[in-house]
PAVO-451518 format. One record per residue: y, x, z of N, C-alpha, C in turn; residue in one letter. Coordinates in steps of 0.02 Angstrom, whole numbers. Each point is the difference from the previous one (the first is absolute). Example, Ala and Ser with C-alpha at 12.3 -4.5 7.8 and 13.67 -1.06 7.14 Angstrom:
2
<node n_py="-284" n_px="660" n_pz="390" ca_py="59" ca_px="-45" ca_pz="0" c_py="60" c_px="45" c_pz="0" residu="a"/>
<node n_py="53" n_px="-18" n_pz="-36" ca_py="59" ca_px="42" ca_pz="3" c_py="55" c_px="-39" c_pz="37" residu="s"/>
END
This chain:
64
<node n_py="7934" n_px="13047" n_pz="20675" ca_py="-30" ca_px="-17" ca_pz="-64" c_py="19" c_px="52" c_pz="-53" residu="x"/>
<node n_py="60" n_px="21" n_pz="-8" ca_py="38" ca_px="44" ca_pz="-53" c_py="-22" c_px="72" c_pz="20" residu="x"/>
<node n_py="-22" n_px="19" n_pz="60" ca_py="-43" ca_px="62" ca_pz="26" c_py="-69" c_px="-4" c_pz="-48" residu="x"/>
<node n_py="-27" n_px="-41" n_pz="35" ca_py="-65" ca_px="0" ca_pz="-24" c_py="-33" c_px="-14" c_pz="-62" residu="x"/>
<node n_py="46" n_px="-12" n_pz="-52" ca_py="-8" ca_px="-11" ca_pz="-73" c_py="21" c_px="105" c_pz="-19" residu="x"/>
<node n_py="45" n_px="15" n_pz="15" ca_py="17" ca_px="62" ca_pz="16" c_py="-38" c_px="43" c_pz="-13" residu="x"/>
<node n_py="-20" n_px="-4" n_pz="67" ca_py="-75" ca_px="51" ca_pz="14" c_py="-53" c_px="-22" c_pz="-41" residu="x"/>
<node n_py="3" n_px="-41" n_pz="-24" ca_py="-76" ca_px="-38" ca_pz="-26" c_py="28" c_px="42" c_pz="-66" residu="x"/>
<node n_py="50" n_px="2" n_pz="-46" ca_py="20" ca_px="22" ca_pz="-69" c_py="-17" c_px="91" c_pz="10" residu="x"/>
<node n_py="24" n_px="23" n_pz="66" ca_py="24" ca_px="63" ca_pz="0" c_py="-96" c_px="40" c_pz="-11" residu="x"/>
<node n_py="-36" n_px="-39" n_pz="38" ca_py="-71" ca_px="12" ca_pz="5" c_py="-42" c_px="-28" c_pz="-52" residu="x"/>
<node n_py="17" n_px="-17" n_pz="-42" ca_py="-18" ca_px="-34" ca_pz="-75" c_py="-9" c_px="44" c_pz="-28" residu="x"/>
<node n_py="91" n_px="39" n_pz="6" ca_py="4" ca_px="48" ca_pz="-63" c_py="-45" c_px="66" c_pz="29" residu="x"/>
<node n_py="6" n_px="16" n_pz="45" ca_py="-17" ca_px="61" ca_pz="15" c_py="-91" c_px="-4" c_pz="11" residu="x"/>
<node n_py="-26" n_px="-47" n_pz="7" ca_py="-61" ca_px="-12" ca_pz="-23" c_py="-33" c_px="8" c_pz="-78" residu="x"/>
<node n_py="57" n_px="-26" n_pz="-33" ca_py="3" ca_px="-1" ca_pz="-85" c_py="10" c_px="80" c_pz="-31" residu="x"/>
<node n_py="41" n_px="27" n_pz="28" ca_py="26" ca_px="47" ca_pz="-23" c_py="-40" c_px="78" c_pz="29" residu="x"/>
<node n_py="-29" n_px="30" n_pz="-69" ca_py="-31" ca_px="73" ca_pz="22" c_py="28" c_px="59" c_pz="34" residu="x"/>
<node n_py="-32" n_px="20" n_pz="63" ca_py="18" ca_px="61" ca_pz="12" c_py="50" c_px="45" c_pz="-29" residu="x"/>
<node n_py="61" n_px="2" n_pz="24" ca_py="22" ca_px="68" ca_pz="-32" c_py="-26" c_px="84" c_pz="1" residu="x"/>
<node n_py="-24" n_px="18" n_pz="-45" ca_py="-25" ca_px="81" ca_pz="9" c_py="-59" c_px="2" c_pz="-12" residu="x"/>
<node n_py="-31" n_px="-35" n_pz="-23" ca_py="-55" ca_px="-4" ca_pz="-20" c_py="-17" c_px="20" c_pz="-67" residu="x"/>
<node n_py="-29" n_px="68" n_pz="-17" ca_py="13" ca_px="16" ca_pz="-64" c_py="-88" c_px="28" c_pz="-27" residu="x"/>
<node n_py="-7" n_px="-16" n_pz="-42" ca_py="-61" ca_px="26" ca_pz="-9" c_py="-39" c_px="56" c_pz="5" residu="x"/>
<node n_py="-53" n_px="37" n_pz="25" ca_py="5" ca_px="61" ca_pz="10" c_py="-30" c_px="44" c_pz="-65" residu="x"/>
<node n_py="13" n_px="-28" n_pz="-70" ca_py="-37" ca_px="34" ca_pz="-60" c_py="55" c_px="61" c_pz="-10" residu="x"/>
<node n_py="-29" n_px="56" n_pz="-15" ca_py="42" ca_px="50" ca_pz="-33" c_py="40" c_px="-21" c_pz="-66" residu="x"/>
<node n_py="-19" n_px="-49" n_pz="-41" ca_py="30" ca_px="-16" ca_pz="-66" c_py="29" c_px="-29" c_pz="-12" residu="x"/>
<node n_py="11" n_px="-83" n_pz="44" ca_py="52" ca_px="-32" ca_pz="-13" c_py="-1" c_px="-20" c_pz="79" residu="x"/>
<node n_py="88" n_px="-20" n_pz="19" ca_py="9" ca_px="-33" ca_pz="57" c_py="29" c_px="-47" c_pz="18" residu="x"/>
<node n_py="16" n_px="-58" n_pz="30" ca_py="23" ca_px="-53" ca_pz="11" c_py="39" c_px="6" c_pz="58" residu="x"/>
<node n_py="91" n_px="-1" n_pz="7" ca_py="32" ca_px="-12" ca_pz="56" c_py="22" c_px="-63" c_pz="23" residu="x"/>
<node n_py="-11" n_px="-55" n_pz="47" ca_py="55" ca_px="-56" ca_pz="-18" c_py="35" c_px="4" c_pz="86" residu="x"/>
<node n_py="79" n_px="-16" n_pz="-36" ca_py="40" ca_px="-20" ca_pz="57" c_py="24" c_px="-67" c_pz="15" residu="x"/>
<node n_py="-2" n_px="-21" n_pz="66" ca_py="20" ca_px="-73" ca_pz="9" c_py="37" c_px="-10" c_pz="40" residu="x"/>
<node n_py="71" n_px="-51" n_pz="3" ca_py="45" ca_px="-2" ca_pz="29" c_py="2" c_px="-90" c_pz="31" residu="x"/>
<node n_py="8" n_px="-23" n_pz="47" ca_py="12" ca_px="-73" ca_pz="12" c_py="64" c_px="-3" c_pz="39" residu="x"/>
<node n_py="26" n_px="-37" n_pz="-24" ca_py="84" ca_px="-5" ca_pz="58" c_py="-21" c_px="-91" c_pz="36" residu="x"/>
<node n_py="12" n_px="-33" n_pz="55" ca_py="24" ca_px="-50" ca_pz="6" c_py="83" c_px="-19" c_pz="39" residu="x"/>
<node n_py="24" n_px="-43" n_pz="-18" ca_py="67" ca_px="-13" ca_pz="58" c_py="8" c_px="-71" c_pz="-14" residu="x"/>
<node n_py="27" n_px="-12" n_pz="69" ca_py="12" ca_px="-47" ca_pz="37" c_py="50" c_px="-16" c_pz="35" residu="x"/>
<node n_py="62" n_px="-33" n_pz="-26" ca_py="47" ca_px="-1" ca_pz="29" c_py="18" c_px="-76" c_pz="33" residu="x"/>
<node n_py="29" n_px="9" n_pz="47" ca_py="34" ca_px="-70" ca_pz="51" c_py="61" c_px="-7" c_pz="17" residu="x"/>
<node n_py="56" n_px="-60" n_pz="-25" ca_py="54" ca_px="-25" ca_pz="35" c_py="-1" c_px="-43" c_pz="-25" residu="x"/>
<node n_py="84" n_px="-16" n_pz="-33" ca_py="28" ca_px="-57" ca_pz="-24" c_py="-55" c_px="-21" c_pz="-38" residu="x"/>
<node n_py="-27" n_px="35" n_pz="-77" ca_py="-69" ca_px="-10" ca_pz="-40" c_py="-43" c_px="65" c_pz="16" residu="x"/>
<node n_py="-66" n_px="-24" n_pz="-26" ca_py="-63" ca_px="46" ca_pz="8" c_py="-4" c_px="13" c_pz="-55" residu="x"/>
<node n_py="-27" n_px="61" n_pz="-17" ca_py="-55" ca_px="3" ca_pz="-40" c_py="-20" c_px="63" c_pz="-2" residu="x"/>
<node n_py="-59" n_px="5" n_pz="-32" ca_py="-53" ca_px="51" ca_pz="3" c_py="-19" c_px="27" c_pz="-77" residu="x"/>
<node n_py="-19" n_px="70" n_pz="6" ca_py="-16" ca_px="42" ca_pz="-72" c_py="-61" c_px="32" c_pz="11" residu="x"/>
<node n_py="-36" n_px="1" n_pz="-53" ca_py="-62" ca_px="41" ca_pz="1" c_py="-15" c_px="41" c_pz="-67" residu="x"/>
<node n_py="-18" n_px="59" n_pz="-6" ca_py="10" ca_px="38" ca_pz="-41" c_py="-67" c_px="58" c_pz="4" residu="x"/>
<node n_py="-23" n_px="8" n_pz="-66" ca_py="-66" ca_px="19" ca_pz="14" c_py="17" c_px="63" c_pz="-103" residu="x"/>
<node n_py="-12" n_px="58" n_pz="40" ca_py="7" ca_px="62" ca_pz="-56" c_py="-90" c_px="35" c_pz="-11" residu="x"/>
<node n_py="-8" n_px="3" n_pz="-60" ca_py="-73" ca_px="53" ca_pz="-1" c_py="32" c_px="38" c_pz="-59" residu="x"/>
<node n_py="-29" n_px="67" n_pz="6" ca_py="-7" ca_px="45" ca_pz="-36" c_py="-81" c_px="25" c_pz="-24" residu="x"/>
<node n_py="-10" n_px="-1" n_pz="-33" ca_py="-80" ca_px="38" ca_pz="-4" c_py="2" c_px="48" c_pz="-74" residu="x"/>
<node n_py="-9" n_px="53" n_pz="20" ca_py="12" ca_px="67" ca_pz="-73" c_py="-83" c_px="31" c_pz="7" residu="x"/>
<node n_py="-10" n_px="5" n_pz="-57" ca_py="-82" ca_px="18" ca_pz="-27" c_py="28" c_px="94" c_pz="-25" residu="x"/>
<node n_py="-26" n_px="35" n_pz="27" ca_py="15" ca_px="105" ca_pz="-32" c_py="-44" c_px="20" c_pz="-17" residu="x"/>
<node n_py="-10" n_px="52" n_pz="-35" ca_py="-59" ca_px="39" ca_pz="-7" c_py="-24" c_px="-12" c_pz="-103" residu="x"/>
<node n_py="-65" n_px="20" n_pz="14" ca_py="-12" ca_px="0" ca_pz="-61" c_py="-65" c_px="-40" c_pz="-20" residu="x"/>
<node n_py="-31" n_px="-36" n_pz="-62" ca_py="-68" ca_px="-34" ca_pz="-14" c_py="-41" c_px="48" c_pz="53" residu="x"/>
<node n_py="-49" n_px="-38" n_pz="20" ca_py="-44" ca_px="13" ca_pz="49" c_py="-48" c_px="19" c_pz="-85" residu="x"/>
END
């Protein structure tokens, strides 16, 4: 059960979340974004689990 909620979150985000490198191809202005997702999952005495989700997105260049 704790798998499959898991995978179901991990494929959420990465469904949600744009391409990294995808930048526009105009000479005048450009769009970079970076994206980071961590999950963990730990097991013994107590559980628990972290999920952690980073974007960057920087706009360069000049008025089109």
């Amino acid at each position: 059960m704790m798998m499959t909620r898991s995978v179901g979150a991990v494929a959420l985000v990465l469904i949600l979340t744009p391409a990294a490198g995808r930048a526009q191809e105009s000479e005048g202005f450009t769009w970079e974004n970076a994206t980071e997702v961590s999950y963990v999952s730990t097991a013994g005495n107590a559980s628990t689990t972290s999920f952690g989700l980073k974007s960057n997105l920087e706009g360069a260049g000049g008025p089109n």
